[in-house]
C-alpha positions as CSV (number, residue, x, y, z in Angstrom):
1,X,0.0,0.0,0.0
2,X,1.4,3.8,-0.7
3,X,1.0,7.0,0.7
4,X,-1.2,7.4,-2.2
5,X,-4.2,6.5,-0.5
6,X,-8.0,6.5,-0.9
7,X,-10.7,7.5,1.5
8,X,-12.1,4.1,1.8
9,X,-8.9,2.3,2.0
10,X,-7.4,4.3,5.0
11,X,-8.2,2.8,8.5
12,X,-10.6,4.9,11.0
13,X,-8.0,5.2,13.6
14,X,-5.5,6.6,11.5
15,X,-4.9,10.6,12.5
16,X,-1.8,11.1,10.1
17,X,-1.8,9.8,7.2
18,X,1.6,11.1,5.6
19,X,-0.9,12.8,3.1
20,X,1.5,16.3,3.0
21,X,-1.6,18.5,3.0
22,X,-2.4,19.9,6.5
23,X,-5.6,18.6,8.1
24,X,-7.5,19.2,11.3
25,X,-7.1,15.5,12.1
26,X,-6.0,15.7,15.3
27,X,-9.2,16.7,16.9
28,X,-10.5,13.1,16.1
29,X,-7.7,12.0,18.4
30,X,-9.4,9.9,21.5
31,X,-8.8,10.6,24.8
32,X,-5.3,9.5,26.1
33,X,-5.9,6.4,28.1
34,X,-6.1,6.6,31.8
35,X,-2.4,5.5,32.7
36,X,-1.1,8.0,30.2
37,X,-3.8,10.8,30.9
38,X,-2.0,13.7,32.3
39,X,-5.4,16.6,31.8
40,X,-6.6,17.3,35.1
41,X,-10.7,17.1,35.3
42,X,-11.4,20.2,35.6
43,X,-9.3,21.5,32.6
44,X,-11.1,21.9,29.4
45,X,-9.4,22.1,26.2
46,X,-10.7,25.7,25.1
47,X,-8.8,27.4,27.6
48,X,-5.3,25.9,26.6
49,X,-3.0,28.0,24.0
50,X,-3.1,26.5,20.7
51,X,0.8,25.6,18.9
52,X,2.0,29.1,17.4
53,X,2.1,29.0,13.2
54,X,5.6,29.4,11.6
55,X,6.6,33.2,12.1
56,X,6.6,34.9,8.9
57,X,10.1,36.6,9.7
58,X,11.6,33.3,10.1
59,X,9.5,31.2,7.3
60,X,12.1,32.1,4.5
61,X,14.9,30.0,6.2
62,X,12.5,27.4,7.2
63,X,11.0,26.8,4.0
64,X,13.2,24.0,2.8
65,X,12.0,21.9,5.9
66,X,8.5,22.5,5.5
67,X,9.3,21.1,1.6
68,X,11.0,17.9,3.5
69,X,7.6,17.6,5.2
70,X,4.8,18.0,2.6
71,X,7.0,15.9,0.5
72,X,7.8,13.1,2.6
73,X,6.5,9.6,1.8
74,X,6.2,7.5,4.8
75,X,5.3,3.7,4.1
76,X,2.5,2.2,5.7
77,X,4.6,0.8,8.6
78,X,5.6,4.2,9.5
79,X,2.3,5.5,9.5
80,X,0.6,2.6,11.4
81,X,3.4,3.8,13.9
82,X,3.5,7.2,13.8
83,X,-0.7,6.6,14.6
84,X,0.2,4.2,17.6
85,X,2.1,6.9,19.6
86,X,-0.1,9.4,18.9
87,X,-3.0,7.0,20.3
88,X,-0.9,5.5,23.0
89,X,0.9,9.0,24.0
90,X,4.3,7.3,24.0
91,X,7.5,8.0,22.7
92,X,8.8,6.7,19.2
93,X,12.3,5.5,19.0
94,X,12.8,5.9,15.4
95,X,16.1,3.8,13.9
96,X,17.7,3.4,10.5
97,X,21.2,4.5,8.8
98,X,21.8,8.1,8.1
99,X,19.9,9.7,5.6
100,X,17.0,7.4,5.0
101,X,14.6,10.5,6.7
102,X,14.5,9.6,10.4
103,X,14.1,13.5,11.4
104,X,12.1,14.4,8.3
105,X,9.5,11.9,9.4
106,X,8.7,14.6,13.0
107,X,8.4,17.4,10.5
108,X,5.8,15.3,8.2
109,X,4.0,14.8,11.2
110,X,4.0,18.4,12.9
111,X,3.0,19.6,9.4
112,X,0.2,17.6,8.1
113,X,-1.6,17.7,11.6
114,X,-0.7,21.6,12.1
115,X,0.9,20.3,15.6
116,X,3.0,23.7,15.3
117,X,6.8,24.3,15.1
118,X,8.7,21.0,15.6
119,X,11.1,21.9,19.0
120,X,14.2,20.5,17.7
121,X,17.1,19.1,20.6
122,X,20.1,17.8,18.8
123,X,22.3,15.2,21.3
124,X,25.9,15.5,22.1
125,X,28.1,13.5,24.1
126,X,27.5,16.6,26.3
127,X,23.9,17.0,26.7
128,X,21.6,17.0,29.4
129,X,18.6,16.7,30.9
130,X,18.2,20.2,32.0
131,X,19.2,21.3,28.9
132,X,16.6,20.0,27.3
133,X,14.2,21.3,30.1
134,X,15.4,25.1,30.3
135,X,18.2,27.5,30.3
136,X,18.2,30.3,33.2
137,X,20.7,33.1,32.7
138,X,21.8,33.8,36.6
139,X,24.6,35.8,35.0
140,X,22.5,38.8,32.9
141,X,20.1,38.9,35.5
142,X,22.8,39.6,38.2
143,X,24.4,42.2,35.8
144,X,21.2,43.9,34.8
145,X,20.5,44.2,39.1
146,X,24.0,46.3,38.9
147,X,22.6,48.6,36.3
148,X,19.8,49.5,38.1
149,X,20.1,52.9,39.9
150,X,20.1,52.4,44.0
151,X,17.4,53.4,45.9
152,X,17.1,56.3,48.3
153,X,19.1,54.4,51.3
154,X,22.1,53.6,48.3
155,X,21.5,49.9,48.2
156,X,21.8,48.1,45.6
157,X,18.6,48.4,43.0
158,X,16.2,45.7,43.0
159,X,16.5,41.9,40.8
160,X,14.5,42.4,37.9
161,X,11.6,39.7,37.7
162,X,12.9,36.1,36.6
163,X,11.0,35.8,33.6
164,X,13.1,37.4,30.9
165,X,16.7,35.6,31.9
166,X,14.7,31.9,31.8
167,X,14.0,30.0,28.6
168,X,12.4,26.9,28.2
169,X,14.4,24.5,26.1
170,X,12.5,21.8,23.2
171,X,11.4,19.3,26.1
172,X,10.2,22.0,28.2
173,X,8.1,23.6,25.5
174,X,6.8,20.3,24.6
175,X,5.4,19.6,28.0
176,X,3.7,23.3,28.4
177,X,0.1,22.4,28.4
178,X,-1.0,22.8,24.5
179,X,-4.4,22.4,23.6
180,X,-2.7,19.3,21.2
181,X,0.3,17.3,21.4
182,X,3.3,19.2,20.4
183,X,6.1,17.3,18.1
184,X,9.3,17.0,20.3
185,X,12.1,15.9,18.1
186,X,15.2,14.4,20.1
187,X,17.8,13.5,17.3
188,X,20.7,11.2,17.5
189,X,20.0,10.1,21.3
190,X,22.1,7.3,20.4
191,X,24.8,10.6,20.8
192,X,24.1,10.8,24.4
193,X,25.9,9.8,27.9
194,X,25.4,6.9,29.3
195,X,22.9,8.7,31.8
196,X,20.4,10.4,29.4
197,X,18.0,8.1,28.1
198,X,17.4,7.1,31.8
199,X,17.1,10.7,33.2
200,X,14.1,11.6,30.2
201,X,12.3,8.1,31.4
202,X,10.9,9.7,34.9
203,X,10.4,13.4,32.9
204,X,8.3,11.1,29.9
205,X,6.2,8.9,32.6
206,X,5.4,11.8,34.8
207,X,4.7,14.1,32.2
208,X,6.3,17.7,34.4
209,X,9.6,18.8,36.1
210,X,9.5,21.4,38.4
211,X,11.9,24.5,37.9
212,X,14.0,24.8,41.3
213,X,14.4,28.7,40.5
214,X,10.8,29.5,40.2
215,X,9.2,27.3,42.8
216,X,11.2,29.2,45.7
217,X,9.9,32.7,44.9
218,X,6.9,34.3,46.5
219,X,5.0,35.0,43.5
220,X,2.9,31.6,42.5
221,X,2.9,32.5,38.8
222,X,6.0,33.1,36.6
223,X,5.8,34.5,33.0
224,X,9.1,32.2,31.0
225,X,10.2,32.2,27.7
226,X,9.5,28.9,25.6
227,X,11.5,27.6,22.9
228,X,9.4,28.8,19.8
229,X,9.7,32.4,18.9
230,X,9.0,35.2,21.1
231,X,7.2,32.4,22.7
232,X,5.8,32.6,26.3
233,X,4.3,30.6,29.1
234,X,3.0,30.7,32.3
235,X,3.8,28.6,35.1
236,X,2.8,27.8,38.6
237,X,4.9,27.6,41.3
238,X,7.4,27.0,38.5
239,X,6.2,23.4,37.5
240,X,5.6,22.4,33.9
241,X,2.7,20.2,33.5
242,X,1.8,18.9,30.4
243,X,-2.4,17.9,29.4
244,X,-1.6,16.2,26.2
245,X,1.4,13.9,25.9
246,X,4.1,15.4,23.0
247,X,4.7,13.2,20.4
248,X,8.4,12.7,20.9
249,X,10.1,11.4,18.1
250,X,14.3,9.9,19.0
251,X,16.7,9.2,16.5
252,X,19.1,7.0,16.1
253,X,21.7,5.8,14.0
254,X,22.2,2.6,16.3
255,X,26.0,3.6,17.5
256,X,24.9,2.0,20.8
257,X,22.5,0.1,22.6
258,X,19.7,1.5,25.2
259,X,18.7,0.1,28.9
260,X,15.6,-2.2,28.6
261,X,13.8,-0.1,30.9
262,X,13.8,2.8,28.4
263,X,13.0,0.4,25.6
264,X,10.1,-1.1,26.8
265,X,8.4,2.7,27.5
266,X,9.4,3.4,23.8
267,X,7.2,2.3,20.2
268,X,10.2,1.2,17.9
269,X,10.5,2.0,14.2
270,X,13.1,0.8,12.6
271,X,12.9,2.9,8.9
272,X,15.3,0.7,6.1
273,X,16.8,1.9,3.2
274,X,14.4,2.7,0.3
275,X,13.4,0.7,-2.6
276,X,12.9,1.8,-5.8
277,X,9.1,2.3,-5.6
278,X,9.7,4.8,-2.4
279,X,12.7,6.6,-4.2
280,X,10.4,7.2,-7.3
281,X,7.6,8.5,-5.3
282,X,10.1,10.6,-3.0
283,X,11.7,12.1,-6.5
284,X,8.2,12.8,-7.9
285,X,7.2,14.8,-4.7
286,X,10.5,16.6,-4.5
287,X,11.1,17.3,-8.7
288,X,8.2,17.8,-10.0
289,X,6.7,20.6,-12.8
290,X,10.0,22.5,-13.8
291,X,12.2,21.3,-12.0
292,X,10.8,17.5,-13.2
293,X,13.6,15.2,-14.8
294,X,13.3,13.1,-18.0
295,X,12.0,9.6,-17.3
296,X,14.9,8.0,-18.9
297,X,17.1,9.6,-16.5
298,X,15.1,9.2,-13.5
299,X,15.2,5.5,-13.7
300,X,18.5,5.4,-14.8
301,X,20.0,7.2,-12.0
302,X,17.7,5.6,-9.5
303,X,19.2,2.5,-10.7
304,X,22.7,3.3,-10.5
305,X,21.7,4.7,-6.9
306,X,20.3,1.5,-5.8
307,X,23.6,-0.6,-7.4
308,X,25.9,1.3,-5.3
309,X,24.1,0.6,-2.2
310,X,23.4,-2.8,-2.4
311,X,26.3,-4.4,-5.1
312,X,29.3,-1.7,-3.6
313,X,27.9,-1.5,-0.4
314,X,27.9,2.5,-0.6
315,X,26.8,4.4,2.3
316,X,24.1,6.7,0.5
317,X,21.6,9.5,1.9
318,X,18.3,9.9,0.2
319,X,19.0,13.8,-0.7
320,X,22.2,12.9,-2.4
321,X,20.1,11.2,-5.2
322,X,18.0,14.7,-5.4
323,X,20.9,16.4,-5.5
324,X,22.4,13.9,-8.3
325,X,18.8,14.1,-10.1
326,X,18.6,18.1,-10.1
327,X,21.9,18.2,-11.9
328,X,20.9,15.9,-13.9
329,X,18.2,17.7,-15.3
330,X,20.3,20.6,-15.4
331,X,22.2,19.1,-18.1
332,X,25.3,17.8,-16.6
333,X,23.8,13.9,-17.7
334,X,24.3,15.2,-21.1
335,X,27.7,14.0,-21.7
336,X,29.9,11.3,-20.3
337,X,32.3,13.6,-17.8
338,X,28.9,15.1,-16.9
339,X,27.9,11.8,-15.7
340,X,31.0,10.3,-14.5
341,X,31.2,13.8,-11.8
342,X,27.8,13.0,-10.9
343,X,28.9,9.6,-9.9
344,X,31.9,10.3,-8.3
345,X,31.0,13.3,-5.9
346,X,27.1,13.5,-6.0
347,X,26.8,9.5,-5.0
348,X,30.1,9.7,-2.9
349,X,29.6,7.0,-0.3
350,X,29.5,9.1,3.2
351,X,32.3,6.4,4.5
352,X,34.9,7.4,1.5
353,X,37.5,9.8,2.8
């Protein structure tokens, strides 16, 4: 089955459907069920903030991810996936070698189901779990207390509020309470110390974290940066509370292995390398009307694309075929050098030195 679906053929609990046009699906999304449920009783969905839209001062460099996203064709396993952490509110650990659209597949989903700006945390070796939940700048808060003139005794002006010098980071945002699930996208967790994927388990179960700096002050409510732009939130007694569940999507390019613990809390995806009915719809999507390439040459180079892989054992990403493709059609196919540097540097194995 393709992405290419009919009405009639696509299953009832299906919310995305890897159709690239945005829907208002996600309202047809059950309730979470009761051991992931995290909406107190009394809180009704018209009174949470809906996901901000893409900023229109920012769109222009974010225009070639929302492309990735309306153009991305999942398979049906993906989707049947994708729909089972959306209905189970649990994270999906998405695996696969590099290239093969592990990180495209969040920004499908956030797209199509209008889910807002996908918050984005790329792993180090380095990272943290409080990076990931917020960033609070002690320093220019201490140094904008020095700039403020002293009072009529000649102490020392007052702090400025908190608000302004703390910033949620992309797991924080996620778990602000949202009308719908946000689309929390923690890339290469395979990247991460040892420590990591254990730490987010008790933050993913529990659905909050309380911020330390806010819970101590008087004042029950604190006004916080979020991650999106010019993005706030308020907080109570500095704990952030999710109502619906993020759909967290972690990468990995299998460098290592994960504890059970967190593997039994996750869905598992494992996302191969394409065949050539995926790569032909994934070149129609992406080339199409001008910028469409002969047929002849389409198949060809798909061919040679899939030989390398499989008869040279060439480690290939799925936008170095686009990239091959779009020179292509720009006439460097035309004559033999033309195609012999598309070969060579265009579907350059990422391993070759």
């Amino acid at each position: 089955m393709t992405t290419a679906q009919d009405d009639a053929a696509i299953p009832d609990w299906w919310i995305y459907r890897s159709a690239g046009t945005p829907h208002d699906g996600i309202h047809d999304l059950p309730d979470a069920p009761p051991w992931r449920s995290f909406r107190r009783e009394d809180e009704g969905r018209a009174e949470l903030p809906v996901p901000p839209e893409m900023d229109t001062s920012t769109a222009a460099r974010k225009l070639g991810r929302a492309h990735q996203a309306a153009a991305y064709q999942a398979d049906e396993k993906e989707i049947h996936l994708v729909n089972m952490a959306l209905h189970l509110r649990r994270p999906l650990l998405v695996t696969g070698p590099p290239g093969v659209g592990k990180s495209t597949l969040a920004y499908s989903v956030a797209h199509e189901l209008r889910l807002g700006p996908v918050l984005h945390w790329p792993i180090t070796s380095r990272s943290t779990l409080r990076e990931g939940q917020y960033h609070y700048d002690a320093i220019g808060r201490l140094q904008d207390t020095g700039l403020r003139p002293a009072g009529a005794d000649g102490r020392p002006g007052t702090a400025p509020g908190i608000g302004p010098y703390l910033r949620l980071g992309p797991l924080g945002t996620a778990l602000v309470p949202w009308d719908r699930p946000r689309v929390l996208l923690v890339d290469e967790i395979d990247k991460a110390d040892l420590d990591l994927p254990n730490d987010l388990l008790t933050v993913f179960e529990e659905g909050e974290f309380v911020i330390p700096e806010l819970s101590r002050l008087d004042d029950e409510q604190a006004r916080v940066m979020t991650a999106d732009d010019e993005g706030w939130a308020a907080l109570h007694r500095g704990r952030v509370r999710c109502t619906e569940f993020p759909l967290v999507v972690l990468t990995s390019n299998e460098e290592r292995e994960f504890p059970p613990a967190f593997l039994r809390r996750c869905l598992r995806l494992e996302i191969p390398r394409p065949g050539p009915d995926k790569l032909a719809r994934m070149v129609a999507a992406h080339l199409s009307g001008p910028a469409a390439v002969p047929a002849e040459v389409r198949e060809r180079l798909i061919a040679r694309f899939l030989a390398k892989q499989q008869e040279e054992g060439a480690d290939l990403a799925n936008d170095q075929l686009l990239n091959a493709l779009l020179m292509a059609g720009r006439g460097l196919w035309d004559e033999h050098a033309g195609q012999q540097l598309v070969d060579r540097h265009l579907l350059r194995s990422l391993e070759e030195r």
